[in-house]
ChimeraX commands (.cxc) that place a marker at each C-alpha (Angstrom):
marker #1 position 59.69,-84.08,23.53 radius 0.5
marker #1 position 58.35,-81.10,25.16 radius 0.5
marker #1 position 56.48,-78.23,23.31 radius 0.5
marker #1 position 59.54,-76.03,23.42 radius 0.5
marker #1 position 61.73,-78.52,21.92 radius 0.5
marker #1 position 59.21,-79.46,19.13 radius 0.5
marker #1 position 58.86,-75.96,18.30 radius 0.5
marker #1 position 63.09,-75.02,18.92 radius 0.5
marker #1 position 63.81,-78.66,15.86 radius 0.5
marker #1 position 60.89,-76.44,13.36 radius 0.5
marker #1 position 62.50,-73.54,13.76 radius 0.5
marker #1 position 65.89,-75.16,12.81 radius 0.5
marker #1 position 64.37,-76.34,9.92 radius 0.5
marker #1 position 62.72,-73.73,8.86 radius 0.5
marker #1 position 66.47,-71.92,9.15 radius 0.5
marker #1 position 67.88,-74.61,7.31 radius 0.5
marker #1 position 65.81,-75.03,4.52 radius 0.5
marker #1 position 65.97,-71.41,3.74 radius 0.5
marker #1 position 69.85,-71.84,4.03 radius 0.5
marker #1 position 69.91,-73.92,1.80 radius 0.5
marker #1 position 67.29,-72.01,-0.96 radius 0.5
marker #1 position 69.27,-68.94,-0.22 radius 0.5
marker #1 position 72.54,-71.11,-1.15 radius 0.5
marker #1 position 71.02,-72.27,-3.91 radius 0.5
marker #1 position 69.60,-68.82,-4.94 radius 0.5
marker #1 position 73.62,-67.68,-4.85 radius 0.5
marker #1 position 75.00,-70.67,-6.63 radius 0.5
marker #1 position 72.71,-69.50,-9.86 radius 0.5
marker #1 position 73.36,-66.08,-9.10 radius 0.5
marker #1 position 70.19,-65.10,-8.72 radius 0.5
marker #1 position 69.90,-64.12,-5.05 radius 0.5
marker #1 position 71.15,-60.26,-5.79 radius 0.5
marker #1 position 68.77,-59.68,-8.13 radius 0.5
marker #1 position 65.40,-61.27,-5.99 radius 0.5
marker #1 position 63.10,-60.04,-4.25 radius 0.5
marker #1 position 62.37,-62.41,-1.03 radius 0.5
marker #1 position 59.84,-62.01,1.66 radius 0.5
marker #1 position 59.88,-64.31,4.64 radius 0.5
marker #1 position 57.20,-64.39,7.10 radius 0.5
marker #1 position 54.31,-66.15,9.10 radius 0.5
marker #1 position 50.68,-66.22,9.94 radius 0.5
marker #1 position 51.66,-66.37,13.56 radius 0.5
marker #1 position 53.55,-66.43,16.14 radius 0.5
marker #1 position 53.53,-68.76,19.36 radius 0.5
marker #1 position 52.87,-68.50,22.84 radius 0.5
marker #1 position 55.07,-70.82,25.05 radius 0.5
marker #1 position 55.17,-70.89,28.98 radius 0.5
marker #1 position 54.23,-67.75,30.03 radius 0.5
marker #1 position 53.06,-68.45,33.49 radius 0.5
marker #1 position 50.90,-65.65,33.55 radius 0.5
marker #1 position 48.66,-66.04,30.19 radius 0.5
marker #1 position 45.08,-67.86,30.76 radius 0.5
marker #1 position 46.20,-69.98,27.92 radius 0.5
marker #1 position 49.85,-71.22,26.32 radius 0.5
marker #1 position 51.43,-73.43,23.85 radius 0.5
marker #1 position 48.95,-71.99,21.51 radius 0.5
marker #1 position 48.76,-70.34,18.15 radius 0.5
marker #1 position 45.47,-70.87,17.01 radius 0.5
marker #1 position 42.68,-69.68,19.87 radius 0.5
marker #1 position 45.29,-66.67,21.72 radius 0.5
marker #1 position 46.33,-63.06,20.62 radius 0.5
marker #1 position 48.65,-61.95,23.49 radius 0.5
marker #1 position 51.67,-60.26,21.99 radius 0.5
marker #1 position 53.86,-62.90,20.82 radius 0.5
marker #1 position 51.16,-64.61,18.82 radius 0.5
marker #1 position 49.92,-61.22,17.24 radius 0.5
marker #1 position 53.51,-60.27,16.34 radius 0.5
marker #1 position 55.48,-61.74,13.42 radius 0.5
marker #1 position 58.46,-61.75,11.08 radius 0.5
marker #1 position 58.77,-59.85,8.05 radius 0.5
marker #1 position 62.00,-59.91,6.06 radius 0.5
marker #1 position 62.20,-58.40,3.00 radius 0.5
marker #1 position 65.45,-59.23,0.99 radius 0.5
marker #1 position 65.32,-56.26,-1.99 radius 0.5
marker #1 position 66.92,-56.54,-5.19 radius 0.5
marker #1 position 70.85,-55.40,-4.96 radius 0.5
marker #1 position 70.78,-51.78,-4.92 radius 0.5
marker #1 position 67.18,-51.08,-3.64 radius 0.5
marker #1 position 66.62,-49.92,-0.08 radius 0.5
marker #1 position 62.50,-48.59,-0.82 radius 0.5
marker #1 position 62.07,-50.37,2.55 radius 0.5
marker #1 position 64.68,-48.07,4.46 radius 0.5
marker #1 position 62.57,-45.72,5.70 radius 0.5
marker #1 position 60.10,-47.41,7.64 radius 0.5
marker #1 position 59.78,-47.58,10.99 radius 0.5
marker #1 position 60.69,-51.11,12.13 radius 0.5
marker #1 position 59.24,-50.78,15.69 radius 0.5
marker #1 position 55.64,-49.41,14.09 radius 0.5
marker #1 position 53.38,-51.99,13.47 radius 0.5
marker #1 position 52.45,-53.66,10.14 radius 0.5
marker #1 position 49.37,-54.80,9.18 radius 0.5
marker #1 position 49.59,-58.81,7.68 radius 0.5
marker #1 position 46.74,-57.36,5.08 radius 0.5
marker #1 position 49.76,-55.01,3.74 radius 0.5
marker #1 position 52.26,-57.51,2.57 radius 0.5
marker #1 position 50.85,-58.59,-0.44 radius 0.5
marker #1 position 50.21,-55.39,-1.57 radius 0.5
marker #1 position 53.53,-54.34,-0.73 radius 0.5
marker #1 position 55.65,-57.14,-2.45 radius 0.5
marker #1 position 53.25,-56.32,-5.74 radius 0.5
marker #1 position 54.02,-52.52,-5.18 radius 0.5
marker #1 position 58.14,-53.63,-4.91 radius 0.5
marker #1 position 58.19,-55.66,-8.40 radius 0.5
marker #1 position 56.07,-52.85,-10.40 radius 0.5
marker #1 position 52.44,-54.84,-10.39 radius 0.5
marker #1 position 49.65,-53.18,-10.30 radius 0.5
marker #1 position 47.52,-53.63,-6.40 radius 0.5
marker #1 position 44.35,-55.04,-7.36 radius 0.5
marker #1 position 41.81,-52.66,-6.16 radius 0.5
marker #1 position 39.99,-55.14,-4.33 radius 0.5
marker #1 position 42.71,-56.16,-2.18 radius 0.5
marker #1 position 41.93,-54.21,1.56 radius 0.5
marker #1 position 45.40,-53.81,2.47 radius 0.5
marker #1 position 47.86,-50.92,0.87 radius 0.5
marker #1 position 51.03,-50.99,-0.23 radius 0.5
marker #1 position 54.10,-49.97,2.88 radius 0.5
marker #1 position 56.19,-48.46,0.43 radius 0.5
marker #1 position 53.14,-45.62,-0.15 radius 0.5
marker #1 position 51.46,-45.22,2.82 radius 0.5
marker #1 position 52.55,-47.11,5.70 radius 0.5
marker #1 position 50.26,-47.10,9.03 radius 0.5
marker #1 position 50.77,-44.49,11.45 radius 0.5
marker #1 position 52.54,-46.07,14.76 radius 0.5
marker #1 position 48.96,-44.71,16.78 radius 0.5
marker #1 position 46.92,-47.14,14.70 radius 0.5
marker #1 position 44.79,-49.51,16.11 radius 0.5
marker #1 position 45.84,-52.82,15.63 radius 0.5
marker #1 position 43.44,-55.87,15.35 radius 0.5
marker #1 position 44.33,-59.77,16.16 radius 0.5
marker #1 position 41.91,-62.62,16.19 radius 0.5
marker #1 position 43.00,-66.06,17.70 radius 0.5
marker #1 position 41.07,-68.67,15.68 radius 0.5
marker #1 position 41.05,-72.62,15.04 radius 0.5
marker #1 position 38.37,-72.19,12.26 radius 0.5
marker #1 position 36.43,-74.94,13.79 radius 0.5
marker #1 position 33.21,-73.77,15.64 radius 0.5
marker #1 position 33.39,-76.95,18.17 radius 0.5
marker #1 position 37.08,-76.27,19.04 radius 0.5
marker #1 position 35.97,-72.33,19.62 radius 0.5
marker #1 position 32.74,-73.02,21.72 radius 0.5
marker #1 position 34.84,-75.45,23.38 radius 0.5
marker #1 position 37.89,-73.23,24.53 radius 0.5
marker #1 position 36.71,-69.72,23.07 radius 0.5
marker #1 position 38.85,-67.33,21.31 radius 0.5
marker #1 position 40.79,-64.17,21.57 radius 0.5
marker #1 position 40.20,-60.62,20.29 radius 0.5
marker #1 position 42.76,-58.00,20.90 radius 0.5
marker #1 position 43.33,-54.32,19.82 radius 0.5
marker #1 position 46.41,-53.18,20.18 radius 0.5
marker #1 position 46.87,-49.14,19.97 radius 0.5
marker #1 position 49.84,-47.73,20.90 radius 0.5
marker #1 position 51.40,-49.35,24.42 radius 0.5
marker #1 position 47.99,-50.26,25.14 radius 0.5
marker #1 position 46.75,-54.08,24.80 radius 0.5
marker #1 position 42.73,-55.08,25.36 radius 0.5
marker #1 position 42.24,-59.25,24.77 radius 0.5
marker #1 position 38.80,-60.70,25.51 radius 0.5
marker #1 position 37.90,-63.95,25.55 radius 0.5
marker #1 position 34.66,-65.18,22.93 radius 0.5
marker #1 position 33.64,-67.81,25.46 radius 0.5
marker #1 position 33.73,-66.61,29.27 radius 0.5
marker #1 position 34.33,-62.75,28.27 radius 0.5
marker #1 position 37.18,-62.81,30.58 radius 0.5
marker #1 position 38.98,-59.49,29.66 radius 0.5
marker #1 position 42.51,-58.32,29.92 radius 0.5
marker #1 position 44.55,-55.26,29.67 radius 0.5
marker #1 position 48.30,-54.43,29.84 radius 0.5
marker #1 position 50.61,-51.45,29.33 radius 0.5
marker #1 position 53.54,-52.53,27.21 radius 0.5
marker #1 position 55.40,-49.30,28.47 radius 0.5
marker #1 position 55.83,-51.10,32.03 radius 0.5
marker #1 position 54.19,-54.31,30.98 radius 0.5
marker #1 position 55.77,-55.78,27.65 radius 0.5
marker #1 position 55.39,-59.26,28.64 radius 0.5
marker #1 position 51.58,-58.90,29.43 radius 0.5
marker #1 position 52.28,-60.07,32.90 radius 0.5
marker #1 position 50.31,-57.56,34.94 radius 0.5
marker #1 position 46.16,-57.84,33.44 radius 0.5
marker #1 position 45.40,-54.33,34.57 radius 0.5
marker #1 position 41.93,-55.30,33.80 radius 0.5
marker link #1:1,2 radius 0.2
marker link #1:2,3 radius 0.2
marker link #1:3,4 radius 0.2
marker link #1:4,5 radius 0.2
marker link #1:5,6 radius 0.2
marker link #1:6,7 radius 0.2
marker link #1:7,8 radius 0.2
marker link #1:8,9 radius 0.2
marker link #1:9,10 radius 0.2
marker link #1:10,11 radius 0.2
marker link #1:11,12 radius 0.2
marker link #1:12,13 radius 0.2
marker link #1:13,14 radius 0.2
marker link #1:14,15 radius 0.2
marker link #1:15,16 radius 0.2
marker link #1:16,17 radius 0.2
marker link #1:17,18 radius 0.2
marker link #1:18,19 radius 0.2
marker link #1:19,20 radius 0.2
marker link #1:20,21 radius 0.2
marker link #1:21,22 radius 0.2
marker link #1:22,23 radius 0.2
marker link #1:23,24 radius 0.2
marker link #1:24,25 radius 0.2
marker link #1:25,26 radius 0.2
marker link #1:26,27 radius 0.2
marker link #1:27,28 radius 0.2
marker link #1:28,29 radius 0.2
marker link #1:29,30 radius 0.2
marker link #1:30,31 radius 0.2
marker link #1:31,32 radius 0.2
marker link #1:32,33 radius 0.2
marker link #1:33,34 radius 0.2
marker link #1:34,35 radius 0.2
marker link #1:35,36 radius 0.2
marker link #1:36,37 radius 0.2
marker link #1:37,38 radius 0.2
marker link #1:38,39 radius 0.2
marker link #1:39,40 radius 0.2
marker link #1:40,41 radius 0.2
marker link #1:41,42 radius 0.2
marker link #1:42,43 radius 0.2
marker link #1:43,44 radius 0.2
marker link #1:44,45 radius 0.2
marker link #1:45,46 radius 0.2
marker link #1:46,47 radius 0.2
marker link #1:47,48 radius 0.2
marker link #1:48,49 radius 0.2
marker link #1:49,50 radius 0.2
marker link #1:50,51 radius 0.2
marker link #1:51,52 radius 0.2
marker link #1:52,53 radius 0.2
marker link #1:53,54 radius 0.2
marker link #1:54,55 radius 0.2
marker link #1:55,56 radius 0.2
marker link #1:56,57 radius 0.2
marker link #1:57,58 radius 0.2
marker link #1:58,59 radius 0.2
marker link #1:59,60 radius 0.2
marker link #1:60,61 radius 0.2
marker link #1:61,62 radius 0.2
marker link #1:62,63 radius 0.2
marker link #1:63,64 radius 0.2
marker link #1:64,65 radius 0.2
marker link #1:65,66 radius 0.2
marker link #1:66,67 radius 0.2
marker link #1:67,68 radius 0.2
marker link #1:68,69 radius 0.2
marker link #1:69,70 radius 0.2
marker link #1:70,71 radius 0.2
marker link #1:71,72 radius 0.2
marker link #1:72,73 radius 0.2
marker link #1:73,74 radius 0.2
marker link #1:74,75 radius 0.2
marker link #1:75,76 radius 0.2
marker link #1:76,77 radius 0.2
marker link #1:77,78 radius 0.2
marker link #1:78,79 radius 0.2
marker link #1:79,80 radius 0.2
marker link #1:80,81 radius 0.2
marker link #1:81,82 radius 0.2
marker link #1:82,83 radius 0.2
marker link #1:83,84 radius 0.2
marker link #1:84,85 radius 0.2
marker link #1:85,86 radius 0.2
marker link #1:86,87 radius 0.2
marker link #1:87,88 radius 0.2
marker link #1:88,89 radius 0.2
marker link #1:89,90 radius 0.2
marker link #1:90,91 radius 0.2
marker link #1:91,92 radius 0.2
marker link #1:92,93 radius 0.2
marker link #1:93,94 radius 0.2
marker link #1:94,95 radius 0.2
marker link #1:95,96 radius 0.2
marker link #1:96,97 radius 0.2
marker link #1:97,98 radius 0.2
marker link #1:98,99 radius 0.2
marker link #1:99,100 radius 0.2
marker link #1:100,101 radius 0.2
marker link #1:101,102 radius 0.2
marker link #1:102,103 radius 0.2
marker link #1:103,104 radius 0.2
marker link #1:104,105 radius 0.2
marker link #1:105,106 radius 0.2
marker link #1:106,107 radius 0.2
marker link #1:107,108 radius 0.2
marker link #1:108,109 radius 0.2
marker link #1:109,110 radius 0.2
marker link #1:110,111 radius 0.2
marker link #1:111,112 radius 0.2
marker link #1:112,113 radius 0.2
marker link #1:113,114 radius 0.2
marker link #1:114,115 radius 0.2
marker link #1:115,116 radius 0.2
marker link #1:116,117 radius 0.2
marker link #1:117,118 radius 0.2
marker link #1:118,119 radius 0.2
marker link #1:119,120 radius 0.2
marker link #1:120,121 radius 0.2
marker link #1:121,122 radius 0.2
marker link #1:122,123 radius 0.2
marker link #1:123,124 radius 0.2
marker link #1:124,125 radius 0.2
marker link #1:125,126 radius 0.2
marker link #1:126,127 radius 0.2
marker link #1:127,128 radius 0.2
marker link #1:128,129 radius 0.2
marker link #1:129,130 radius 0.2
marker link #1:130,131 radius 0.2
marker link #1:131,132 radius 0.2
marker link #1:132,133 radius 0.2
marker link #1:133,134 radius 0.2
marker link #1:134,135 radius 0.2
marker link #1:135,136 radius 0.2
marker link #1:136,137 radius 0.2
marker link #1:137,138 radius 0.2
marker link #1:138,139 radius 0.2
marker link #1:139,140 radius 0.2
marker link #1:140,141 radius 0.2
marker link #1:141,142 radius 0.2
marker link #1:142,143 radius 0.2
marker link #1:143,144 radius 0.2
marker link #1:144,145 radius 0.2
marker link #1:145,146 radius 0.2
marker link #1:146,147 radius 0.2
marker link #1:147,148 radius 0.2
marker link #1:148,149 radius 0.2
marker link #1:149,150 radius 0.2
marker link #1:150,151 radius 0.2
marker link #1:151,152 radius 0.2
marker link #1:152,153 radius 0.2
marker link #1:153,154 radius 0.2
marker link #1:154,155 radius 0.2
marker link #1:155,156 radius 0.2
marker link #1:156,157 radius 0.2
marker link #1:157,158 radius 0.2
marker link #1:158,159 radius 0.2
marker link #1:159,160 radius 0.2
marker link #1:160,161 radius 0.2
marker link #1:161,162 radius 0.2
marker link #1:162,163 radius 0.2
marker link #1:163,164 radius 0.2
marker link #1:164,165 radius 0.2
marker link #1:165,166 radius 0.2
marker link #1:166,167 radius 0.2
marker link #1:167,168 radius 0.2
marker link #1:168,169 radius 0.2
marker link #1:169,170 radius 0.2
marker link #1:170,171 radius 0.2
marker link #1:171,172 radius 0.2
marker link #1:172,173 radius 0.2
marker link #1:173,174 radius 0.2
marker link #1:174,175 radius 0.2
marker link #1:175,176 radius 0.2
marker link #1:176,177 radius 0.2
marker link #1:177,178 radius 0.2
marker link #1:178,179 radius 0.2
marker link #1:179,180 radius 0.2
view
């Protein structure tokens, strides 16, 4: 099997499985009245010719690592969600704040991200991704990303050679062209 095709039979299922618990949610009657968040704590980088590294999640923070899913299923009859901006980034640190904030619990006050529903991030704000393994040999070994991200504007540098790259997702979103 090849990368892509490992990756295509999770993704199948991962769509199955939450077929079947959103099946299951119906058959008690139940799935009207939840509240359901589905997303990740990545995304993946496949054959992009033009990325210094691919088939990666852990050590890379190009765009389609950095961005991810989040689906938020809301009780029948609540749309608190509507109103945001779907194409402005979210910060990962604001889910859990956010999914408290939707069922009426209290956001602890030492949690560092902030509820969407409240105060969701202006579209201009910096955005920060870190590609990690969380083991020091496998970073001094291959290195690691940092991006920002702040507005169509994408800066990456690599931890071990301090390669750098930019691209401008206005003419650029498939960070093909390092303008660096």
């Amino acid at each position: 099997y090849s990368e892509v095709d490992r990756l295509s039979q999770h993704v199948r299922y991962a769509d199955e499985a939450l077929g079947d618990f959103f099946q299951e949610l119906r058959s008690l009657r139940l799935f009207d009245s939840a509240l359901i968040a589905v997303t990740a704590d990545h995304g993946e980088t496949l054959d992009e010719p033009t990325h210094r590294r691919y088939f990666s999640h852990g050590l890379v923070a190009y765009e389609e690592d950095a961005r991810i899913p989040l689906i938020v299923h809301e009780p029948a009859g609540q749309h608190r969600l509507a109103g945001l901006d779907t194409k402005a980034p979210a910060w990962s640190i604001d889910i859990a704040p956010t999914i408290l904030d939707l069922m009426g619990v209290e956001i602890p006050a030492a949690f560092e991200g902030r509820s969407m529903v409240r105060a969701p991030r202006p579209a201009e704000e910096s955005v920060y991704s870190l590609g990690s393994y969380g083991a020091p040999h496998i970073e001094r070994q291959m290195g690691t990303q940092f991006s920002v991200r702040r507005g169509p504007w994408r800066y990456i540098q690599n931890s071990l050679d301090g390669a750098e790259e930019i691209y401008d997702h206005r003419a650029d979103a498939e960070e093909s062209n390092n303008l660096a």
